[in-house]
C-alpha positions, 0 to 999 in steps of 0.5 A, spaced: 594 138 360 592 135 367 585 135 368 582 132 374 574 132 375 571 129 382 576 124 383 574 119 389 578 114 392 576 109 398 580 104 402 579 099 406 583 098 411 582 090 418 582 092 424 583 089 430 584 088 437 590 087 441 593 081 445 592 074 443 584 073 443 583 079 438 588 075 433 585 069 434 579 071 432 580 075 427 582 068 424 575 067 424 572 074 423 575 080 420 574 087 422 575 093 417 574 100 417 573 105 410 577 110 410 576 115 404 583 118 402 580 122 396 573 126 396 571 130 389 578 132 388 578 137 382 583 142 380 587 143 372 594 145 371 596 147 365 603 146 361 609 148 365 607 151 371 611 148 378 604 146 383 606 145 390 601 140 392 602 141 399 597 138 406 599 134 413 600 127 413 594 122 411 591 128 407 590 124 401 597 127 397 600 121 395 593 117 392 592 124 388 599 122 385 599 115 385 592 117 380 595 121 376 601 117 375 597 110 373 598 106 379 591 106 382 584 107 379 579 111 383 573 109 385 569 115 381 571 120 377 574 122 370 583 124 370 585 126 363 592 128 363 594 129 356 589 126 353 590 120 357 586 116 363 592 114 367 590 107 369 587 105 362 593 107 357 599 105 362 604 103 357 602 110 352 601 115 358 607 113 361 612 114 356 610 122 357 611 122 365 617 122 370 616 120 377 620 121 383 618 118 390 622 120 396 622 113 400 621 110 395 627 108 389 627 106 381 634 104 381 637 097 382 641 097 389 646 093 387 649 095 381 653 102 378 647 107 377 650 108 370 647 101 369 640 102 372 640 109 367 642 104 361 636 098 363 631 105 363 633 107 357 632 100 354 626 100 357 624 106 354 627 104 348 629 111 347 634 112 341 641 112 342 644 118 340 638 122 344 641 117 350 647 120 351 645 128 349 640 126 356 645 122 359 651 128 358 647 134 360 644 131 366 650 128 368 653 135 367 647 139 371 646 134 377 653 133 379 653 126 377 660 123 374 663 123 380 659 116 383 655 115 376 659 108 377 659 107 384 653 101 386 647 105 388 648 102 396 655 105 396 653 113 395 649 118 400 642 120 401 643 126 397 647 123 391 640 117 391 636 122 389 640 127 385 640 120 380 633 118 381 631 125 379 636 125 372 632 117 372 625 120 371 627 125 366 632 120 362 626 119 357 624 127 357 617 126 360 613 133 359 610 132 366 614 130 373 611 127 379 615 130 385 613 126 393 617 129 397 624 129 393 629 134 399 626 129 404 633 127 408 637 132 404 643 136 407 642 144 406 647 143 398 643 138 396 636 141 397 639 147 394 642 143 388 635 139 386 631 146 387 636 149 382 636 144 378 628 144 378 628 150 376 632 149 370 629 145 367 622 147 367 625 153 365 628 150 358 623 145 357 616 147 360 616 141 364 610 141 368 611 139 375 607 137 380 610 137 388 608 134 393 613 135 400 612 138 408 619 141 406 615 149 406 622 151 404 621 147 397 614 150 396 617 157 397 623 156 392 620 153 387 611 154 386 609 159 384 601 156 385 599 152 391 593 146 392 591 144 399 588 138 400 585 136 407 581 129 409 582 128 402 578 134 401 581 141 396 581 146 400 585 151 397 587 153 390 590 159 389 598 162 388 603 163 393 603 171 393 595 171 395 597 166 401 604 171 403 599 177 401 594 174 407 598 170 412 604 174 412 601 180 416 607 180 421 615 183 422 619 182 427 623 189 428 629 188 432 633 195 434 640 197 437 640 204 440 644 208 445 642 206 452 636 207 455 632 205 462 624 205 460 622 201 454 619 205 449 612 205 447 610 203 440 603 203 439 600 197 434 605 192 436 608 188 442 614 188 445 618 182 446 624 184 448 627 190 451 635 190 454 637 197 455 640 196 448 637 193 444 629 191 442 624 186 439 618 188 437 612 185 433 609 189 428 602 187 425 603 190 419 595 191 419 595 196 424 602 200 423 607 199 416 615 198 419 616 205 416 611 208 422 614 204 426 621 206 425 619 213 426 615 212 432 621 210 435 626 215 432 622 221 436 624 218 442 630 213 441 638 214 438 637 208 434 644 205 431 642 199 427 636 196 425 633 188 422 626 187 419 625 180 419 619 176 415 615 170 418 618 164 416 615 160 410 612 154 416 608 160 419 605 162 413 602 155 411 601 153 417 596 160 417 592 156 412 592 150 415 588 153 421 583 157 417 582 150 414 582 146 421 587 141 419 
């Protein structure tokens, strides 16, 4: 469905000093440098899969969505997205794609959202009847009847970008760009937009590209991640390979009956002990938690016990360090 095949992108970018005398001449002499976003980026999704596009900042994630969705032509290199080049078949392609960016709105601010919803529908020309079947069911899965006449200016952070995600998908695109669609939002919305992700995934096929530093995000929703680094791929493979390589810790917290000497447990370091309660870190490479827990009970009257996976932030930034970004 999507296929993307050493796509290169270079921009370039004035430079100048600052003070008045650097502005001054750069009236006369203008200073630029090149900054190549994309370099060879490569990779083919199929239809239906959820792909988390993931990297930091000025990695080149935002360009690689703006190629794929029509707004900018590369430098070099082939994109074909449902038989389509982006960039050269705009007004056909985009009938078939949504696009959501988080910063960024598609709706009018001034006027009721159910009014922005109808001038998308006009401009799409979708017919009538499918309209209102769309319009009923997003309304109804997004939450939205309660501020769908409300202008978009007077309604929250999270309630804008539940309506710009019903917006993308007003006209049933087979594909969905996502650029950070949670940024902003309280822990119901973030949980409210994922679900609905899902949902609709699941009953449409719908493929979905998303792009967002939120790991959280990322763990809920993908199940195959690509990272780009200085506009660069450097990995491609599922989520549970990552887990399966960078997940290689647990954080074992114990409550027992009262003891002075901490507790020796070969393969992992203790990093906490009260008298009554202790933390250790496993390296799961070196002692499994099920040994663990019975070198401990041999010389502890152990009461209650947690084992606590690392967070999913840990995990991605693993990766990033085995790449140096």
């Amino acid at each position: 469905m999507i296929t993307l095949k050493n796509i290169n992108k270079t921009f370039k970018v004035a430079q100048r000093g600052k003070g008045a005398g650097a502005a001054f001449k750069a009236l006369f002499k203008r200073d630029y440098k090149y900054i190549r976003a994309l370099n060879d980026v490569s990779f083919h999704i199929g239809e239906g899969e959820i792909v988390g596009y993931i990297g930091p900042n000025g990695a080149g994630k935002s360009t690689t969505i703006k190629v794929m969705s029509g707004i900018l032509s590369p430098d070099s290199g082939q994109c074909d997205i449902m038989d389509f080049t982006p960039w050269k078949n705009r007004r056909e392609y985009v009938k078939n794609i949504g696009v959501v960016f988080g910063q960024r709105t598609q709706l009018w601010w001034d006027v009721p959202i159910a009014d922005s919803f109808d001038l998308l529908r006009d401009i799409y020309k979708i017919p009538a009847a499918e309209y209102a079947r769309t319009l009923d069911m997003l309304t109804e899965t997004m939450g939205l009847s309660e501020f769908l006449n409300t202008p978009l200016r007077q309604v929250s952070l999270g309630q804008r970008m539940r309506a710009e995600i019903a917006a993308s998908l007003l006209h049933s695109p087979k594909i969905l760009f996502l650029d950070e669609p949670t940024i902003g939002l309280d822990a119901v919305s973030k949980l409210a937009v994922r679900q609905f992700i899902k949902a609709v995934n699941a009953e449409r096929k719908l493929t979905v590209i998303l792009t967002t530093h939120d790991q959280n995000d990322i763990e809920a929703l993908t199940d195959r991640v690509i990272l780009i680094g200085r506009g660069k791929i450097l990995h491609d493979g599922s989520m549970q390979n990552i887990k399966h390589k960078f997940d290689t810790y647990r954080t074992l917290t114990i409550t027992f009956s009262p003891r002075e000497a901490p507790a020796a447990l070969p393969g992992a370091e203790l990093v906490s002990w009260s008298g009554e309660r202790a933390v250790y870190r496993l390296d799961t490479s070196k002692i499994t938690v099920s040994s663990a827990i019975g070198e401990l009970s041999k010389t502890l009257n152990i009461l209650d016990m947690t084992v606590e996976t690392p967070p999913i932030e840990e995990i991605i930034a693993g990766l990033y360090a085995e790449h140096g970004i």
